[in-house]
C-alpha positions as CSV (number, residue, x, y, z in Angstrom):
1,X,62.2,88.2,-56.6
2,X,58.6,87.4,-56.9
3,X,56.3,87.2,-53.9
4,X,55.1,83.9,-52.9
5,X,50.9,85.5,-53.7
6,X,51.5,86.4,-57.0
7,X,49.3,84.5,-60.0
8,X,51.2,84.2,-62.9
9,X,49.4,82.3,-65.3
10,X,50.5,79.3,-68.0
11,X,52.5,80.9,-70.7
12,X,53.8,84.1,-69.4
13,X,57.3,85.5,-70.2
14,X,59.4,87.0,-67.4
15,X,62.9,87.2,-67.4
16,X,65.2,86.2,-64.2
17,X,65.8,89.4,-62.6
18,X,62.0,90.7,-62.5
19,X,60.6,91.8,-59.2
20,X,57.0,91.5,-59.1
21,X,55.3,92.4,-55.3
22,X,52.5,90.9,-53.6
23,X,48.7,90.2,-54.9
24,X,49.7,91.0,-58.4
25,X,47.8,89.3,-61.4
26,X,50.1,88.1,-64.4
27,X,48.3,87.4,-67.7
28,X,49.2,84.3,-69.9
29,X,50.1,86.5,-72.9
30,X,52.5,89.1,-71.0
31,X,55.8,89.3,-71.2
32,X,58.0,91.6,-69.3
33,X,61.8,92.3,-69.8
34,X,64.9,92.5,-67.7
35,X,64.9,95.0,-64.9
36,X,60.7,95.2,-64.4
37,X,59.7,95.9,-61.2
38,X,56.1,95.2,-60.7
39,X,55.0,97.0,-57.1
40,X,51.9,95.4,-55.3
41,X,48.3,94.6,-56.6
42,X,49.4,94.9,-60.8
43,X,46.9,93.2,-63.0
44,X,48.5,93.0,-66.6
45,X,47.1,90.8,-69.1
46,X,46.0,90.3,-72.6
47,X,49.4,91.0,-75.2
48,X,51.3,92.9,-73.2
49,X,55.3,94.0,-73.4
50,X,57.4,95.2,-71.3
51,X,61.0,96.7,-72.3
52,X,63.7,96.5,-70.0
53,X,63.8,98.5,-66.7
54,X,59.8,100.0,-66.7
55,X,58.8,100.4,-63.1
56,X,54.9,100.1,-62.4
57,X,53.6,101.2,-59.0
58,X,50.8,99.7,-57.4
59,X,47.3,99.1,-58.2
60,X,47.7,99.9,-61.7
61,X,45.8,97.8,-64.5
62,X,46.8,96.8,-67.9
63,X,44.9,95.5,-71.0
64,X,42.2,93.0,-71.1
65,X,41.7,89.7,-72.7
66,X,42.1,90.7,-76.6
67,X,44.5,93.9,-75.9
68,X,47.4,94.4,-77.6
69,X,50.0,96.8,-75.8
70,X,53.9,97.7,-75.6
71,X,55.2,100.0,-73.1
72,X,58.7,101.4,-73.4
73,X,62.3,100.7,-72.0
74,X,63.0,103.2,-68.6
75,X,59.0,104.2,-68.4
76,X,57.5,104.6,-65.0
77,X,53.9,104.0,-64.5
78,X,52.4,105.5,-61.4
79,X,49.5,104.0,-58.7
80,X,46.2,103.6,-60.4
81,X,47.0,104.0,-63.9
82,X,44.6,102.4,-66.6
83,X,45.8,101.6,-70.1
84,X,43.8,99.2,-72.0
85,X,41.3,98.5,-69.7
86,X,38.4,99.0,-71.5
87,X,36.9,96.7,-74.3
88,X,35.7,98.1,-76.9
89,X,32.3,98.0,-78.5
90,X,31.2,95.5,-81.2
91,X,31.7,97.7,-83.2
92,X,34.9,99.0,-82.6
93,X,38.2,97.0,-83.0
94,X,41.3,96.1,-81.2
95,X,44.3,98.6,-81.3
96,X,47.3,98.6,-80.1
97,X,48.4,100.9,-77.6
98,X,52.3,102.1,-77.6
99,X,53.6,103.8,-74.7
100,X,57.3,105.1,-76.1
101,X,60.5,105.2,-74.0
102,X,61.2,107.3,-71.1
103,X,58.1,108.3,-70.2
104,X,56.4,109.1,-67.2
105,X,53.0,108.7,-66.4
106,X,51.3,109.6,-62.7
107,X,48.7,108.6,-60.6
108,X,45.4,108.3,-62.2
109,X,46.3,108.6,-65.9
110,X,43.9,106.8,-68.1
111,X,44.0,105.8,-71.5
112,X,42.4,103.7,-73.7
113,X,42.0,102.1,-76.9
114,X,44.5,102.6,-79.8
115,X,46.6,105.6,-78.1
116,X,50.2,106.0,-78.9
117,X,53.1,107.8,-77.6
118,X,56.4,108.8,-78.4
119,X,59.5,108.9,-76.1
120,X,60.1,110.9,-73.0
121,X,56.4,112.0,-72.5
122,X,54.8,112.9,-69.6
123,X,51.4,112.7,-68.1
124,X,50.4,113.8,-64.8
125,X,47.9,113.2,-62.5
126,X,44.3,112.5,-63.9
127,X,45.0,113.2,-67.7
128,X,42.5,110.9,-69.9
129,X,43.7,110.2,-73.7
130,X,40.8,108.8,-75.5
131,X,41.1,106.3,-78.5
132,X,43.4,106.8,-81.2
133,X,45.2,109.8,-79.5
134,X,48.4,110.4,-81.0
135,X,51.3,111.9,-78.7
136,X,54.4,112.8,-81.0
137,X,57.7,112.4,-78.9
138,X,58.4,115.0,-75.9
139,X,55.0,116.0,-75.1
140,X,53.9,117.3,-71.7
141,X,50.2,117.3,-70.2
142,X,49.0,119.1,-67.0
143,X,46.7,117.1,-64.2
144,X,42.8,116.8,-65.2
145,X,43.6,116.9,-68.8
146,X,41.3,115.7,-71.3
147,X,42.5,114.7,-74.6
148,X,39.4,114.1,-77.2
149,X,39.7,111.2,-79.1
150,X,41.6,110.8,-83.0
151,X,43.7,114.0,-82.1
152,X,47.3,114.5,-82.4
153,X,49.7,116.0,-80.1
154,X,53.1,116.9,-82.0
155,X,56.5,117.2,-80.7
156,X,57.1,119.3,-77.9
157,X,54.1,120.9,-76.8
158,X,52.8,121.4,-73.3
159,X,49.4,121.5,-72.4
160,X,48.1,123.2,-69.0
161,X,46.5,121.7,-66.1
162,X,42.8,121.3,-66.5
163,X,41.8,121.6,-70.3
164,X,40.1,120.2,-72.3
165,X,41.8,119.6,-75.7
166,X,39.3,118.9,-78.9
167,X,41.9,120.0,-81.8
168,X,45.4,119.0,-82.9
169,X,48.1,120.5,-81.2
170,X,51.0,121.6,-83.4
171,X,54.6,121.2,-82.2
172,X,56.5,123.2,-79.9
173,X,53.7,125.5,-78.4
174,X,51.9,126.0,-75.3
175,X,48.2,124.9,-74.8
176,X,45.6,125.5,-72.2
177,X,41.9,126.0,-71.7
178,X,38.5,124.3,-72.0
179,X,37.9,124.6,-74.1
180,X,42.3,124.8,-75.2
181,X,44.0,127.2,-77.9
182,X,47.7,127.5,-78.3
183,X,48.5,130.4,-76.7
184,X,52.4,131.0,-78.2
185,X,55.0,128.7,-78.3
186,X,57.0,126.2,-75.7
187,X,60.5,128.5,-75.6
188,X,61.6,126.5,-72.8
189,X,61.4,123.5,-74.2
190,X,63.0,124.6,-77.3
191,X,66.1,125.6,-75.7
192,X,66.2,122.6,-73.8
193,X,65.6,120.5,-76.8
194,X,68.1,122.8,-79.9
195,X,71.3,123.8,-79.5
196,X,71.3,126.3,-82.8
197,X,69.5,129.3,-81.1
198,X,68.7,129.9,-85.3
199,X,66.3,127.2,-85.3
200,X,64.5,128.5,-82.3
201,X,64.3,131.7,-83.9
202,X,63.1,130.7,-87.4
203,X,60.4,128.9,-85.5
204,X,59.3,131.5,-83.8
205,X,59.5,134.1,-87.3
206,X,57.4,131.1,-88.5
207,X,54.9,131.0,-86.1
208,X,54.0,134.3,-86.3
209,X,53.5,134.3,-90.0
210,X,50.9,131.3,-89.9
211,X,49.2,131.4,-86.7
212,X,49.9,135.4,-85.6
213,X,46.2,136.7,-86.9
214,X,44.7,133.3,-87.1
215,X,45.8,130.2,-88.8
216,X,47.4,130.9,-92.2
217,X,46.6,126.9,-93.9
218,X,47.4,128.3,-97.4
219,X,51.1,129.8,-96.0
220,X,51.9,126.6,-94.0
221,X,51.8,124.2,-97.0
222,X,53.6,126.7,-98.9
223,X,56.6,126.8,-96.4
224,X,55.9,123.0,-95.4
225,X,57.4,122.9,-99.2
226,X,59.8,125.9,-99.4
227,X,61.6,126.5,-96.4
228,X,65.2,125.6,-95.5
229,X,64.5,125.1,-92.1
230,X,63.9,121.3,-91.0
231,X,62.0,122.5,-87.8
232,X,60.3,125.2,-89.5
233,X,59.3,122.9,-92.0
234,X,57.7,120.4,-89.4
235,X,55.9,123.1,-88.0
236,X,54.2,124.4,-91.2
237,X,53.1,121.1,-92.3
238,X,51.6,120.1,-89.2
239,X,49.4,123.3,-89.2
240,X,48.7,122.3,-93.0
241,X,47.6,119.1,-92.7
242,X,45.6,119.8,-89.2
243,X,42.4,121.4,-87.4
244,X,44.7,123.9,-85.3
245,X,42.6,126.6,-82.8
246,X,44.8,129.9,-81.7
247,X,44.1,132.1,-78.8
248,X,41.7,134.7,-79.6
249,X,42.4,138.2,-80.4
């Protein structure tokens, strides 16, 4: 069902079953998949997918004339979201912005140029990614969090409401503050996430070792290398390869 004030323009993709509401704004280059529903007063333009069953609520915006973005299968996208909106400089290029599966983004998100995040993510009210923010797969940010841009968030981590992030965040820990440090590590979301208790504990016997009186770089490539542990493993080479700040003591 699409509403009778909709402008879709010349071009446009949209498959049968796609509910789009009123005073929505459909770009030439879009293309959205089976299931879409489109709540009232969308604009999506530029190159723009859509995977199968993504809900957007209204007043949300979209890329603009040279964007290039794909947004996941099962995603929700709440009112007043802005992705893409933003053209960047002459001196800046075009990226593409990838918004993985399953995620769930809330009122007021923003995020701009070249962003891209994994699966079953989610971003609530007010968080800002700037360009080229990377968010591995299960990551979880707090309302009126800003993400600085060129960082990267690994797997699993959540960050608290109201920081203020200017480092790489390494998997599976906690983050908050402005400006944010990891403060230990997401247990909660690693026994909702592993079923061997071992890995869990090998993480933690890990963490401790490399970021326990500061960060260890010289350890974590050496167990990035060495240990048996594939978790483990991720976590020491993340902290090997990145600019990681801990709590202080």
């Amino acid at each position: 069902m699409i509403h009778n004030s909709v402008v879709i323009e010349d071009g446009a993709k949209i498959a049968d079953d796609v509910k789009i509401g009123p005073f929505c704004h459909i770009g030439k280059h879009v293309e959205l998949a089976s299931g879409v529903i489109l709540e009232s007063n969308i604009i999506l333009m530029g190159k723009l997918k859509v995977a199968t069953d993504v809900r957007i609520f209204s007043f949300t915006t979209m890329g603009h004339e040279n964007s290039e973005i794909e947004v996941g299968e099962k995603t929700h996208i709440r009112e007043f979201t802005q992705i893409g909106t933003q053209e960047p400089s002459e001196e800046k290029s075009v990226k593409k912005i990838i918004i993985g599966a399953n995620s769930f983004l809330m009122a007021y998100v923003q995020i701009l140029n070249g962003v891209k995040m994994g699966d079953y993510c989610i971003l609530t009210n007010a968080v800002r990614l700037y360009e080229d923010v990377t968010c591995e797969e299960r990551v979880i940010i707090g309302g009126l969090t800003t993400v600085e841009a060129g960082l990267t968030i690994g797997t699993g981590v959540m960050i608290g409401g109201a920081s203020c992030v200017d480092h790489d965040i390494p998997p599976f820990t906690l983050t908050e503050g402005n400006r944010a440090t990891v403060k230990g590590l997401n247990v909660v979301g690693l026994r909702r996430r592993l079923d061997d208790k071992s890995d869990i504990e090998k993480i933690k016997a890990i963490f401790k070792k490399i970021l326990g009186d500061g960060v260890d770089k010289e350890l974590a490539s050496k167990l990035a290398t060495e240990h048996e542990n594939e978790y483990a493993k991720q976590f020491a080479s993340f902290i090997a390869n990145n600019n990681i700040k801990v709590k202080a003591s």
